[in-house]
C-alpha positions in Angstrom: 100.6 103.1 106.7 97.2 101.4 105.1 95.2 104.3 103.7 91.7 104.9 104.8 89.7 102.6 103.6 92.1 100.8 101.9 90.0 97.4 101.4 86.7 96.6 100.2 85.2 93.1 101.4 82.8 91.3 99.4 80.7 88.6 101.5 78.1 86.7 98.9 75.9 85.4 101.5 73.0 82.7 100.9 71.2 81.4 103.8 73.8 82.3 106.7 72.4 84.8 108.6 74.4 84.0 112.5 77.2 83.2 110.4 77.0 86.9 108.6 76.5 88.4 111.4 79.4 87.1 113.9 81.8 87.9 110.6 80.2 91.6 110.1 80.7 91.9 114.3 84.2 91.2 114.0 85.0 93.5 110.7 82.6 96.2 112.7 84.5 99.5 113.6 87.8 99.0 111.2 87.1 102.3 109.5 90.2 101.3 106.2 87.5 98.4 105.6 84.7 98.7 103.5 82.2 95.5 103.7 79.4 94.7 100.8 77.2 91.8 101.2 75.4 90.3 98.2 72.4 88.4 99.4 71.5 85.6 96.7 67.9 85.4 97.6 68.3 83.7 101.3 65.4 82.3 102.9 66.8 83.2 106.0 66.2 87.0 106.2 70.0 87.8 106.3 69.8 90.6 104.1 67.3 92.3 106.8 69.1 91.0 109.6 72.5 93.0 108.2 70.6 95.8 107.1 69.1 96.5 111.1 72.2 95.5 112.7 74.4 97.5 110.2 73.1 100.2 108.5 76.2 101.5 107.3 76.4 98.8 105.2 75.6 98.2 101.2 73.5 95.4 101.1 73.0 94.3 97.2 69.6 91.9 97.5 69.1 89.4 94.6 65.9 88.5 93.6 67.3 85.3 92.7 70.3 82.9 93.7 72.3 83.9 90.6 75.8 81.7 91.9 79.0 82.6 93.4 80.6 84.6 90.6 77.9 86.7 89.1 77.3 88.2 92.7 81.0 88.3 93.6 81.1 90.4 90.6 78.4 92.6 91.9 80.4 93.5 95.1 83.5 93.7 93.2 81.6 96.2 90.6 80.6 98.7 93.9 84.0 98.8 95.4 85.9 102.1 95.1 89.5 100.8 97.2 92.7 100.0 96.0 92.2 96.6 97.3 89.9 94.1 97.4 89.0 90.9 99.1 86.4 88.0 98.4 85.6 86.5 102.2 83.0 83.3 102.8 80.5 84.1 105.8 81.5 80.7 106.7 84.9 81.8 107.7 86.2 83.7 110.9 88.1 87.0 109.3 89.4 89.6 111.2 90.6 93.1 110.7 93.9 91.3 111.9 94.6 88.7 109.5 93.3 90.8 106.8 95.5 93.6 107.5 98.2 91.0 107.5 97.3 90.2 103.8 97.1 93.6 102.3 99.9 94.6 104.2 101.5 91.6 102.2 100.3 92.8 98.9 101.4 96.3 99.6 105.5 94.9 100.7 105.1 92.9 97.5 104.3 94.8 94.4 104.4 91.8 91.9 102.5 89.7 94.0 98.4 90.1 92.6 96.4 88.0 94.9 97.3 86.2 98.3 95.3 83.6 100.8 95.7 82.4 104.0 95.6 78.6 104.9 92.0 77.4 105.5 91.5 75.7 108.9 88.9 73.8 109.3 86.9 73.1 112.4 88.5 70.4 114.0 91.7 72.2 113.6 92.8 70.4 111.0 94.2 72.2 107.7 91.7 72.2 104.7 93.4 70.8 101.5 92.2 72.1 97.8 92.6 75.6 99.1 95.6 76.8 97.6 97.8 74.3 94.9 99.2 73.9 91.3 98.5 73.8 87.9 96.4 70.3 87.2 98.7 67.7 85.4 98.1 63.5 85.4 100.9 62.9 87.5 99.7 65.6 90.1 96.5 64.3 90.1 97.6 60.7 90.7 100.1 62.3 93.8 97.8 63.9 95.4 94.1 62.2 95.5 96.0 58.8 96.3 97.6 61.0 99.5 101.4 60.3 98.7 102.1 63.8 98.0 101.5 64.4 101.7 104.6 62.9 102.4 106.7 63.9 99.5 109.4 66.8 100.5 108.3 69.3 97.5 105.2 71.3 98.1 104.4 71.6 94.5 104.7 67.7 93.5 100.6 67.9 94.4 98.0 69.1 92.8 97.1 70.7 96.1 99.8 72.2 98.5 100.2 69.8 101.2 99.0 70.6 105.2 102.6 70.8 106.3 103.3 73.7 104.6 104.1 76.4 107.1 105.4 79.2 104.9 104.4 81.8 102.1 104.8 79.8 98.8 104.0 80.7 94.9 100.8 78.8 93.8 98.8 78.5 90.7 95.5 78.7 92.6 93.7 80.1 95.2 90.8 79.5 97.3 87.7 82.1 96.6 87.3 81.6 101.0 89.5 84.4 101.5 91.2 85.8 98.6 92.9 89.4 98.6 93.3 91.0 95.3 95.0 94.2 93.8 92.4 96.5 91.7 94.7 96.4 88.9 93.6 92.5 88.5 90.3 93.7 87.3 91.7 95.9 84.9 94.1 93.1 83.6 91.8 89.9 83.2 88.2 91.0 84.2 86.3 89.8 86.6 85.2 86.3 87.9 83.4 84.5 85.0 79.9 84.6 85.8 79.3 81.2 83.6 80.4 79.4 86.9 77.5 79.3 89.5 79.0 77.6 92.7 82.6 75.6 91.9 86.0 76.1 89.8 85.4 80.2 89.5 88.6 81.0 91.3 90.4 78.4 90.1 89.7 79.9 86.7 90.3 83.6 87.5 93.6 82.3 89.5 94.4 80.5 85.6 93.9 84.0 84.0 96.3 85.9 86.0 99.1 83.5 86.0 98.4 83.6 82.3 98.7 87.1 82.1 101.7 87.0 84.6 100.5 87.5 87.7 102.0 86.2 90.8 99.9 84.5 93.5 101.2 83.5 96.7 99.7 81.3 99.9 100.2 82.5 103.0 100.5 79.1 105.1 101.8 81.1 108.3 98.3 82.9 108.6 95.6 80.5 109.3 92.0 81.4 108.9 89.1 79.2 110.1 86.9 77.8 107.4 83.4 75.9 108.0 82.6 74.7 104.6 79.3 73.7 103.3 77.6 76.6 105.5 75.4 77.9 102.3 74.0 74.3 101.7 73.7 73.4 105.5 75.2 70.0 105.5 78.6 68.4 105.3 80.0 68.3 101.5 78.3 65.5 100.1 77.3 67.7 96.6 79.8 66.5 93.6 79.3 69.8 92.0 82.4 70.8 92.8 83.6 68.4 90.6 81.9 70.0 87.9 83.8 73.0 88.7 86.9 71.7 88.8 86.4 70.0 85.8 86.0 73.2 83.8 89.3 74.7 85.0 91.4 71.5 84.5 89.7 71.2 80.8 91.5 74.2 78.7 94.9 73.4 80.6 95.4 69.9 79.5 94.1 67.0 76.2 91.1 65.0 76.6 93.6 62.3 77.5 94.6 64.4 79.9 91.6 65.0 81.6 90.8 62.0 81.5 93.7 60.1 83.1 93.6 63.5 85.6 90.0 62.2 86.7 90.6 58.8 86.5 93.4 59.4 89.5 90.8 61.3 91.4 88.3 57.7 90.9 90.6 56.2 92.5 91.7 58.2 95.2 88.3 58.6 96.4 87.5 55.0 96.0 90.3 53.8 98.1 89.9 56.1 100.8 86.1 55.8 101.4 87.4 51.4 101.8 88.8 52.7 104.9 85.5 53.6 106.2 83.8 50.2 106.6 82.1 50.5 109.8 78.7 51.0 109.8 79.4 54.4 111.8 81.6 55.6 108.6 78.3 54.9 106.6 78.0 58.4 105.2 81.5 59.4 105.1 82.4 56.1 102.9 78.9 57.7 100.9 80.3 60.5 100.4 83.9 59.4 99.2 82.5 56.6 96.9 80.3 59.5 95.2 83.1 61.2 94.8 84.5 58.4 93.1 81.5 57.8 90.8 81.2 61.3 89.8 85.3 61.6 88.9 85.1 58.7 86.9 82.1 59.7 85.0 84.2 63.1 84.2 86.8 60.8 83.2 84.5 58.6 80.8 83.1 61.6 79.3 85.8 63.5 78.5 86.4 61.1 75.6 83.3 62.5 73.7 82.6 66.3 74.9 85.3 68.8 75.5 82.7 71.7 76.6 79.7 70.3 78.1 79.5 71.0 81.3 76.4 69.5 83.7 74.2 72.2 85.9 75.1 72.4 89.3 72.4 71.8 92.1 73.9 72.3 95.4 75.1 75.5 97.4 79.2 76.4 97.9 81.5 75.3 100.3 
């Protein structure tokens, strides 16, 4: 029996006001949930918009856009349940499938933090949502595609789209992810040093590190726009920045290095498929991916903390 309310949801919303909306409509009338929305300075007037439609609802309003983390942190700060759960505006929750998740957590008492398989909006299943810890040989499996076809799940850096079952990960996606209270009190909250990409990663790093268990739940499916806060498709290579920082304490400079080097080359080869003039921006967007790994990869043989500022919004 979930316990009323049982699960506070933290949206950070920045310019996606329909998108806000149609998620708050849904999670409307579930009395066990208790939704927050951080507004990080939208343009958009979603912080009015949820505050007519919704009055119910806390609405934190930034003055700035102060990044994922920091105003993750904020809604995570307010809540008052034994549960919590970090939710993308871009994404199509429901009182269902979250139920589903806590009642997970709840049936599972080691388990700290679960996540559903992204979908994304072709119907097609979203990979760097859920995977393992980052090695070379990982890397090299899964940006050059061959761990798609490899029988083990965890021979990726990412978990592959076949898989169809709860499985033990390393990482979560911050899309959807459901966490115990207790998690705060073990390794703190999000680090707020992280604007847009590589915070959950990191925080995922901290509880296995403090023995946490985190488990994927690739037989609930939720449906994941991407790129809704920066209004395009992903093009930005900030999230490369992000992941950078989470891969660097795990592994040697050699390591990063050969880690991003894979990555190069994974992206390079797979934006050659897309010759045709009518590929033009997705070949763009794969060879910048390529550039921007392999400039990770270069500098990793003379900084082991510098970090460049991200520009662009989160996926």
């Amino acid at each position: 029996m979930i316990a009323t309310p049982a699960l506070t949801v933290v949206v950070v919303s920045y310019n996606t006001k329909e998108l806000l909306l149609n998620l708050l409509d849904q999670l409307h009338g579930a009395t066990w949930l208790v939704p927050i929305v951080i507004d990080n300075s939208s343009g958009d007037a979603s912080a009015d918009a949820v505050a007519a439609r919704f009055p119910s609802i806390e609405v934190i309003r930034n003055g700035d856009n102060v990044g994922f983390a920091r105003a993750a942190n904020q809604g995570i700060a307010r809540a008052a349940t034994p549960y919590m759960v970090l939710l993308n505006p871009d994404t199509d929750g429901t009182p269902d499938l979250l139920r589903s998740l806590l009642t997970y957590l709840e049936e599972h008492k080691d388990v700290w933090a679960v996540a559903p398989r992204l979908i994304a909006s072709d119907g097609s299943v979203q990979t760097m949502a859920a995977g393992f810890a980052p090695t070379p040989a990982r890397a090299f499996l899964y940006f050059m595609g061959i761990s798609y076809f490899l029988p083990w799940a965890s021979v990726g850096f990412s978990v592959p789209p076949r898989t169809a079952r709860p499985i033990d990960v390393d990482w979560l996606s911050g899309a959807c992810l459901t966490f115990r209270r207790e998690v705060i009190d073990r390794v703190g909250p999000l680090d707020d040093t992280f604007f847009l990409y590589g915070e959950d990663m990191d925080w995922c790093r901290r509880m296995r590190a403090a023995g946490g268990r985190l488990v994927l739940l690739a037989d609930h499916d939720l449906r994941h726009a991407r790129a809704a806060s920066s209004g395009h498709e992903v093009v930005s290579t900030d999230w490369l920045v992000g992941l950078a920082r989470y891969v660097r304490p795990q592994t040697s400079a050699i390591g990063i290095r050969q880690f991003f080097l894979a990555a190069a080359t994974g992206f390079w080869l797979r934006g050659s498929r897309f010759l045709l003039p009518r590929n033009r921006l997705r070949r763009k967007t794969l060879w910048g991916y390529a550039r921007a790994a392999a400039r990770i990869a270069m500098e990793s043989q003379t900084s082991s903390t510098a970090d460049p500022a991200p520009t662009g919004g989160r996926t």
